[in-house]
TILO-694418 format. One line per field, with one value per residue (C-alpha): residue number from 0; residue in three letters; x, y negated, z. Coordinates in nm, 3 decimals. Example, Ala and Ser with C-alpha at 12.3 -4.5 7.8 and 13.67 -1.06 7.14 Angstrom:
<rs>
num = c(0 / 1)
residu = c(Ala / Ser)
X = c(1.230 / 1.367)
Y = c(0.450 / 0.106)
Z = c(0.780 / 0.714)
</rs>
This chain:
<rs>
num = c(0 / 1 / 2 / 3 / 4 / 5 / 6 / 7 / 8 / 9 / 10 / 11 / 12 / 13 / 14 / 15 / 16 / 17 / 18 / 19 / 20 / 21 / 22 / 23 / 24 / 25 / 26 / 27 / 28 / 29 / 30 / 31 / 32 / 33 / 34 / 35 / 36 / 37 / 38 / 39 / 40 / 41 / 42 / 43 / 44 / 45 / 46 / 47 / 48 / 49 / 50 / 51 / 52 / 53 / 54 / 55 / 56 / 57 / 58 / 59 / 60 / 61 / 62 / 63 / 64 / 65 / 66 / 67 / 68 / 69 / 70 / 71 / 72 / 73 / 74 / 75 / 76 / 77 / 78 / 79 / 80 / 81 / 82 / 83 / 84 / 85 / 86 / 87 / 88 / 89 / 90 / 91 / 92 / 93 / 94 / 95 / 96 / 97 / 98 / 99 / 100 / 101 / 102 / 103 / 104 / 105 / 106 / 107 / 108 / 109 / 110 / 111 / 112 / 113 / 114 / 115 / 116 / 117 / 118 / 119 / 120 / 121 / 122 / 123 / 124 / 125 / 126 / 127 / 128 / 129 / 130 / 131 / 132 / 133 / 134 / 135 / 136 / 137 / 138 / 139 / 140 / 141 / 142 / 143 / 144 / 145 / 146 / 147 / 148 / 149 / 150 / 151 / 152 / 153 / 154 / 155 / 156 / 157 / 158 / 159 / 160 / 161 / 162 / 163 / 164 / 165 / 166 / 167 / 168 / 169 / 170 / 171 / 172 / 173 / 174 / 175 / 176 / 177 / 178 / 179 / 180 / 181 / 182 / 183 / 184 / 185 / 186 / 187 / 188 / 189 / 190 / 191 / 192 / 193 / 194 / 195 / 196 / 197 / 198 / 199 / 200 / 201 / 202 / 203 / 204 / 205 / 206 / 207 / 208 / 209 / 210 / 211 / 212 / 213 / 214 / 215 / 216 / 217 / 218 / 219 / 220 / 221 / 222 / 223 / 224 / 225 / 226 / 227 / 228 / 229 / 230 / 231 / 232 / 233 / 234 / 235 / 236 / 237 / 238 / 239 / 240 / 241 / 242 / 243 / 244 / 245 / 246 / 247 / 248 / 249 / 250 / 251 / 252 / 253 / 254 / 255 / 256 / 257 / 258 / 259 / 260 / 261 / 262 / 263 / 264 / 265 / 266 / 267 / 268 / 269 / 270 / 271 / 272 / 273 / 274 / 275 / 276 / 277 / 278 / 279 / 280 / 281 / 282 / 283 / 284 / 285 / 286 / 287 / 288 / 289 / 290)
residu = c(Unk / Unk / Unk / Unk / Unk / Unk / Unk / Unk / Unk / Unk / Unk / Unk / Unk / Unk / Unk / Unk / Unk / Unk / Unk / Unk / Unk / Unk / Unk / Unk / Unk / Unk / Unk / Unk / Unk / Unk / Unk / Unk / Unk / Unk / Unk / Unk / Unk / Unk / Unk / Unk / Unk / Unk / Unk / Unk / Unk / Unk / Unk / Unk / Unk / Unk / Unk / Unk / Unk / Unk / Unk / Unk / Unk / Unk / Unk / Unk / Unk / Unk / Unk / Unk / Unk / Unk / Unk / Unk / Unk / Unk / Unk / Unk / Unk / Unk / Unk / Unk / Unk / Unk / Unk / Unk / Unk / Unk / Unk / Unk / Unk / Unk / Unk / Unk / Unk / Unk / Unk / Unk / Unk / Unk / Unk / Unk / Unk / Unk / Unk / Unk / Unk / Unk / Unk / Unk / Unk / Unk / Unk / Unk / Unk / Unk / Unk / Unk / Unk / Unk / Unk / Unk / Unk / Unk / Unk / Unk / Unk / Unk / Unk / Unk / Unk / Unk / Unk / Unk / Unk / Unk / Unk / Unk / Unk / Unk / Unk / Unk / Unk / Unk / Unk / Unk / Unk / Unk / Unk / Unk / Unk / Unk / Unk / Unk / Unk / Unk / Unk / Unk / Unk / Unk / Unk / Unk / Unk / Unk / Unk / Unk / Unk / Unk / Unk / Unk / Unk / Unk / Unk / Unk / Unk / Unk / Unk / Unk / Unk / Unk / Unk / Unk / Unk / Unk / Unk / Unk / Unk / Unk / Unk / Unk / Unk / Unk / Unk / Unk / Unk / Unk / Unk / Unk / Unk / Unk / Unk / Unk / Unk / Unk / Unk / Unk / Unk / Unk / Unk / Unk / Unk / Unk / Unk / Unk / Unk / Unk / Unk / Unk / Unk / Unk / Unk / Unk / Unk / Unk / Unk / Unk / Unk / Unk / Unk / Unk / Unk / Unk / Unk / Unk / Unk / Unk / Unk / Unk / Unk / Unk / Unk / Unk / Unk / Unk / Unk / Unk / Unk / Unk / Unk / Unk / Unk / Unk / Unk / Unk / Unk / Unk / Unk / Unk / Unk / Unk / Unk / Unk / Unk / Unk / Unk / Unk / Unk / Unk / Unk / Unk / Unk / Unk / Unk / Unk / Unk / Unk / Unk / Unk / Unk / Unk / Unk / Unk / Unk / Unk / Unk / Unk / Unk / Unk / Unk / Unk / Unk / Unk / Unk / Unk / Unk / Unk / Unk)
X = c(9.530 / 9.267 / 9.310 / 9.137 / 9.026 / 9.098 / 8.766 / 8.576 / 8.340 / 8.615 / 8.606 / 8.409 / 8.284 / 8.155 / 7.918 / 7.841 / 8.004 / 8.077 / 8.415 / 8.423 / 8.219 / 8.416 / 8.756 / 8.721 / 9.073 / 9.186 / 8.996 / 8.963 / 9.317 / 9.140 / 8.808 / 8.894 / 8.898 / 9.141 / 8.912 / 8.579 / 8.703 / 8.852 / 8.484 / 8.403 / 8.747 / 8.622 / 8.315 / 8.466 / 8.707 / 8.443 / 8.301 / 8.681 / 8.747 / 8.405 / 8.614 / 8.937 / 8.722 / 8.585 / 8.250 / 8.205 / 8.243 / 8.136 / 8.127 / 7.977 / 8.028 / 7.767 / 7.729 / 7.429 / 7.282 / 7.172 / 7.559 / 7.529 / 7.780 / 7.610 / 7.870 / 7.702 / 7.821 / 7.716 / 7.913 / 7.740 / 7.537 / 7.630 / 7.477 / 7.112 / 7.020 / 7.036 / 7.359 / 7.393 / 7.542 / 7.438 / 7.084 / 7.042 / 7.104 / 7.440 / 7.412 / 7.344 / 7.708 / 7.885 / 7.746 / 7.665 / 7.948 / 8.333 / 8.543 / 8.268 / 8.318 / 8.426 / 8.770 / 8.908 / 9.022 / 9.065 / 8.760 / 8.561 / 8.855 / 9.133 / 9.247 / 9.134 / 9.240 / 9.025 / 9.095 / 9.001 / 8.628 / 8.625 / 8.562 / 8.182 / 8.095 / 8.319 / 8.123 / 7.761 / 7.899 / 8.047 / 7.708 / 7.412 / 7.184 / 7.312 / 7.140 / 7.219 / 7.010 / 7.079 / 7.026 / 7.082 / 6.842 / 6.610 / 6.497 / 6.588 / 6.650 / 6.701 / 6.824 / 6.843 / 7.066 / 7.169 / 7.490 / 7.552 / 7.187 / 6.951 / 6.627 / 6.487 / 6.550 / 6.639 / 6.312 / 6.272 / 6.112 / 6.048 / 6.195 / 6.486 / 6.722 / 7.013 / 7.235 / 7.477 / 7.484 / 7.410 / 7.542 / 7.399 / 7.584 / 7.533 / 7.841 / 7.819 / 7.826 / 7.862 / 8.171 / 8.311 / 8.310 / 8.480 / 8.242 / 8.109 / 8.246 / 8.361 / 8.641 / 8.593 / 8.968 / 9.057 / 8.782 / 8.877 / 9.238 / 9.170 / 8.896 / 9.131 / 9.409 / 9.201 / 9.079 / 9.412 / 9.481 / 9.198 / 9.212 / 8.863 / 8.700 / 8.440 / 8.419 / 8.184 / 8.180 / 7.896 / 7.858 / 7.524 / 7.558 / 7.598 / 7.312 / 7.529 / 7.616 / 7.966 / 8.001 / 8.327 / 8.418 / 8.744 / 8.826 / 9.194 / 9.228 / 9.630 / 9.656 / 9.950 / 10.101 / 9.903 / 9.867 / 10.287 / 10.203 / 9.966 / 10.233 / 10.499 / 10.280 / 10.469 / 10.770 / 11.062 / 11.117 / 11.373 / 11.153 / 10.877 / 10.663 / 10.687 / 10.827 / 10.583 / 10.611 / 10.365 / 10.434 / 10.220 / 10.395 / 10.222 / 10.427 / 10.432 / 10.207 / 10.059 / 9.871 / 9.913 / 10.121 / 10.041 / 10.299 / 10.291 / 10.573 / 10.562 / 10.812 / 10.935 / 11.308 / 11.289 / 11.581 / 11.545 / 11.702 / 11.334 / 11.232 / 10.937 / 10.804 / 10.436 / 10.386 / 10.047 / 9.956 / 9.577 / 9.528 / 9.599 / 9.890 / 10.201 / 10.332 / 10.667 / 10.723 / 10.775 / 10.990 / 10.784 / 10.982 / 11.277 / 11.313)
Y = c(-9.011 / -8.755 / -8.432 / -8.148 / -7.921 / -7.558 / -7.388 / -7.067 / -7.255 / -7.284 / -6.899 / -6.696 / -6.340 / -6.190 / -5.935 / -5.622 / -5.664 / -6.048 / -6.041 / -5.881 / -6.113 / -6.403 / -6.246 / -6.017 / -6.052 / -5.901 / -5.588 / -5.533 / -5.693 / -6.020 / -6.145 / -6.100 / -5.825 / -5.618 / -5.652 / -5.548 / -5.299 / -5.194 / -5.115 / -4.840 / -4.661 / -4.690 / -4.508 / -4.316 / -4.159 / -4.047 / -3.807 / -3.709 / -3.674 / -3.411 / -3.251 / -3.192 / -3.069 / -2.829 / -2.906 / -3.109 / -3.024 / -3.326 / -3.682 / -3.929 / -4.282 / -4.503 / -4.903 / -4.987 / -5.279 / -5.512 / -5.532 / -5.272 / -4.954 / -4.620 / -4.310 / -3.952 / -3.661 / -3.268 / -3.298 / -3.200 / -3.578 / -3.837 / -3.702 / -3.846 / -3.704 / -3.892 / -3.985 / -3.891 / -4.133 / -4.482 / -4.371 / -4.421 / -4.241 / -4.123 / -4.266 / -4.632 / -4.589 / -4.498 / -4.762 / -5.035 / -5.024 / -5.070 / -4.792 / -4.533 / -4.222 / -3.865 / -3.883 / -3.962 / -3.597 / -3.304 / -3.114 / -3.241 / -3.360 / -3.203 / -3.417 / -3.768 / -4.033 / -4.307 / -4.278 / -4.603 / -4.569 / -4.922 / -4.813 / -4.776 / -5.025 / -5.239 / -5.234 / -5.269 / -5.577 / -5.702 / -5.578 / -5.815 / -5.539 / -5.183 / -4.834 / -4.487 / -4.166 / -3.812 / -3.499 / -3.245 / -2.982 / -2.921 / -3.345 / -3.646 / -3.959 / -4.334 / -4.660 / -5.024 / -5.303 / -5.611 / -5.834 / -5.545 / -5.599 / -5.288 / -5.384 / -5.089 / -4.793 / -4.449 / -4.270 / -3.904 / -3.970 / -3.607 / -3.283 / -3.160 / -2.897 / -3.131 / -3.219 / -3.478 / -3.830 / -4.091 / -4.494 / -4.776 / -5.112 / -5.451 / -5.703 / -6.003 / -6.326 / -6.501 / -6.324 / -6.265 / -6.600 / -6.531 / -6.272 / -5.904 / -5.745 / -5.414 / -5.277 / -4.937 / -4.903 / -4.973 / -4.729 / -4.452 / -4.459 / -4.427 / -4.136 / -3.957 / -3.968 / -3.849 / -3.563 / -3.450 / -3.446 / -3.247 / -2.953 / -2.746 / -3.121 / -3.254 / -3.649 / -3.836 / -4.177 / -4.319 / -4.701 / -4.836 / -5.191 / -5.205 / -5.088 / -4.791 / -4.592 / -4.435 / -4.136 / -3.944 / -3.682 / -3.536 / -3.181 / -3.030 / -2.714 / -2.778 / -3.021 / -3.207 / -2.993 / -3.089 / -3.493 / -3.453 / -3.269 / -3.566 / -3.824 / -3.711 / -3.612 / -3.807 / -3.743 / -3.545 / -3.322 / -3.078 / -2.802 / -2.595 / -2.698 / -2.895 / -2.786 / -2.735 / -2.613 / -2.613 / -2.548 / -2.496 / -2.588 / -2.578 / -2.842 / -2.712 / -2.901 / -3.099 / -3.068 / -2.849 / -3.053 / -2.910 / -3.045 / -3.005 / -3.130 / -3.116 / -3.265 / -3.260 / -3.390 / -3.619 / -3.676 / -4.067 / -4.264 / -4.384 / -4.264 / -4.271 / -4.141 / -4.138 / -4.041 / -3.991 / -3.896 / -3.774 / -3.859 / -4.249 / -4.380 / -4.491 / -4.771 / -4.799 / -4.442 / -4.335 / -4.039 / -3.772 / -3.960 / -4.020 / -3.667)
Z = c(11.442 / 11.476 / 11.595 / 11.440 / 11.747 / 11.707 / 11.969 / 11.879 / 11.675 / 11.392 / 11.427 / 11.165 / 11.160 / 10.818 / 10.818 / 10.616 / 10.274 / 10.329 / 10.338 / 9.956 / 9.811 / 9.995 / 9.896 / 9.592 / 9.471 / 9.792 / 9.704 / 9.321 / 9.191 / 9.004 / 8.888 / 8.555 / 8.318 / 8.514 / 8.813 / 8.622 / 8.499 / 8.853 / 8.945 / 8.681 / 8.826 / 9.187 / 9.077 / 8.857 / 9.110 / 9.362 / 9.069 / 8.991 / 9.385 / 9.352 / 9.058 / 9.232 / 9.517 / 9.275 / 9.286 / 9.028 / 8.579 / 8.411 / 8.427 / 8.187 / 8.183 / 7.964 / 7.898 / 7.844 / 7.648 / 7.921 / 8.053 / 8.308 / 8.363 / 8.474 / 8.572 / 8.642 / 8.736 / 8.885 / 9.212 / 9.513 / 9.551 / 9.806 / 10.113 / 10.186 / 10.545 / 10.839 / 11.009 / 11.400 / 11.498 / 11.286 / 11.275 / 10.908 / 10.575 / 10.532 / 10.165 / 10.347 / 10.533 / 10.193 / 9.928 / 10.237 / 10.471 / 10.483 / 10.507 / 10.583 / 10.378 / 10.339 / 10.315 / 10.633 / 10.719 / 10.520 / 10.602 / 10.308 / 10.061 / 10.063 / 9.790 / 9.692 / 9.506 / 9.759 / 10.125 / 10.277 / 10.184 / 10.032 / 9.644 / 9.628 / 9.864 / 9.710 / 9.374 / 9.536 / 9.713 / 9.347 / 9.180 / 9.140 / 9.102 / 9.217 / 9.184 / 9.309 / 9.229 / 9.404 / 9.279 / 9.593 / 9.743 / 9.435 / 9.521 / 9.343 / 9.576 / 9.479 / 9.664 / 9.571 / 9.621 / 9.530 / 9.577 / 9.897 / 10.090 / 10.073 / 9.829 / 9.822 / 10.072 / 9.993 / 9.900 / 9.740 / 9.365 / 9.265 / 9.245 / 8.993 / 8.909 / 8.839 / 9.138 / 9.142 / 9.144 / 8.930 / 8.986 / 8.801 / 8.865 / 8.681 / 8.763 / 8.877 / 8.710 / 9.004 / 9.080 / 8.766 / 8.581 / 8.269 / 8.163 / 8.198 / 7.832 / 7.937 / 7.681 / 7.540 / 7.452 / 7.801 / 7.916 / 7.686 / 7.734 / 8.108 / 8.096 / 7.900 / 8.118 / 8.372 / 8.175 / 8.085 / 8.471 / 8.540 / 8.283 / 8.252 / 8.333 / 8.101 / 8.078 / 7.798 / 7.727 / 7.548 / 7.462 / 7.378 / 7.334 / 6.956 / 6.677 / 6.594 / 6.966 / 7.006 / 7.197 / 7.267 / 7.514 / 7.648 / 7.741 / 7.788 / 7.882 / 7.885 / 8.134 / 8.159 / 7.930 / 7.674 / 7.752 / 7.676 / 7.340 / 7.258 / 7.387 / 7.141 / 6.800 / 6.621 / 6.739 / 6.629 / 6.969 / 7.099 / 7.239 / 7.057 / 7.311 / 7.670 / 7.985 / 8.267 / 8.570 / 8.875 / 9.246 / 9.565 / 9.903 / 10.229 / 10.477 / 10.832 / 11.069 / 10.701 / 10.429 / 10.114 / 9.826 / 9.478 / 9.238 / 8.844 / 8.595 / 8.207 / 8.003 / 7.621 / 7.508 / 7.180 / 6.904 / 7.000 / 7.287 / 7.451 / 7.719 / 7.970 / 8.269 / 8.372 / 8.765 / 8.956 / 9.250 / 9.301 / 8.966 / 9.033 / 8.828 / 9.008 / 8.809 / 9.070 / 9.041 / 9.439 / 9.641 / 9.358 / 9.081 / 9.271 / 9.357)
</rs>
């Protein structure tokens, strides 16, 4: 019988992004459609973090012909100076590293949907080719990567007026096996949940990948209010319009909860209850739909 010896040479250490591309599952749900799309909402929810921070008023997400998914938006720009401690550009930390970000305390974000600072990084490690341009301080900078190692540092490529930031990303093929088709239905339905959650919030989405381009944007004033009005169009309801209600409370020794409710009664015995929290959707409801 032979033994199999257990030393420190069995023991491996994965550097950098490693550890995504070796276990993807573990961070995006599945290689499979679910999972691809799971990239354009980690992107996607650093622009609406920017929104709810109130820095940020539109968002645009575009597919381009040649497979890859850009998102933009006017937020204030990844930062691009030099970090104090790590030596390098800040941008570096957020796009190359695991869990580096903003959003570990509440001086930056009050609110956010990520708070692990895995998203970004996440996708650049997923991303054959990745590509990051910010617009901040009247300068436009850009960055390179590919599969999660820098190919091109950040370098300043002109001057603008735009701020914001803009992420390029092309998926991977050698990650996701059983194709790179992003679905606009799944897209749109998403980006306009998220606009109804953030009233006063412009988001476009523009597809490019067929002769004839589709564009379509979403705006709601209303809110949540609204996204029940929309939910029940064609259906016989009880009130003249929804319920909504919207409360501030400030926990002693926490943070500040702002809570908003909307609701509509129908003639028919269905029901359904959509929860969120930071705009991300709670599918097992929680203590807020307990409560």
């Amino acid at each position: 019988m032979v033994k199999n010896n257990y030393t420190s040479e069995q023991i491996t250490v994965l550097e950098g992004l490693e550890a995504v591309r070796k276990r993807p599952a573990m961070y995006i749900g599945d290689t499979a459609e679910a999972g691809l799309h799971h990239l354009v909402w980690e992107v996607v929810d650093n622009s609406i973090d920017e929104a709810m921070a109130g820095e940020c008023t539109e968002i645009s997400v575009i597919l381009l012909e040649d497979g890859s998914c850009e998102v933009r938006d006017d937020g204030r720009g990844i930062p691009i100076d030099m970090h104090k401690v790590k030596k390098v550009p800040a941008i570096e930390l957020v796009l190359g590293t695991l869990h580096a970000g903003g959003k570990f305390d509440d001086k930056t974000y009050k609110v956010s949907g990520g708070l692990h600072g895995v998203g970004v990084s996440c996708v650049n490690a997923l991303a054959e080719k990745l590509q990051a341009n910010v617009y901040r301080d009247g300068k436009e900078h850009e960055i390179h990567y590919s599969r999660g190692s820098l190919t091109q540092p950040l370098k300043q490529i002109g001057s603008t007026k735009k701020r914001g930031t803009r992420i390029r990303f092309y998926p991977d093929e050698q990650i996701f096996k059983e194709g790179i088709i992003f679905n606009i239905k799944t897209l749109k339905r998403r980006l306009k949940e998220l606009a109804y959650l953030n009233p006063g919030l412009k988001i476009k989405l523009e597809d490019q990948r067929d002769v004839e381009v589709f564009k379509e944007e979403f705006l709601f004033e209303g809110g949540i209010r609204e996204y029940i009005e929309n939910l029940t169009e064609n259906d016989t309801t009880l009130l003249m319009q929804p319920f909504f209600c919207a409360k501030e409370v400030n926990i002693k020794n926490g943070p500040t909860v702002h809570v908003e409710l909307a609701l509509q009664f129908l003639t028919q015995k269905r029901g359904e209850t959509l929860s969120f929290v930071n705009n991300i959707r709670t599918q097992g409801g929680g203590t807020h739909v307990t409560g």
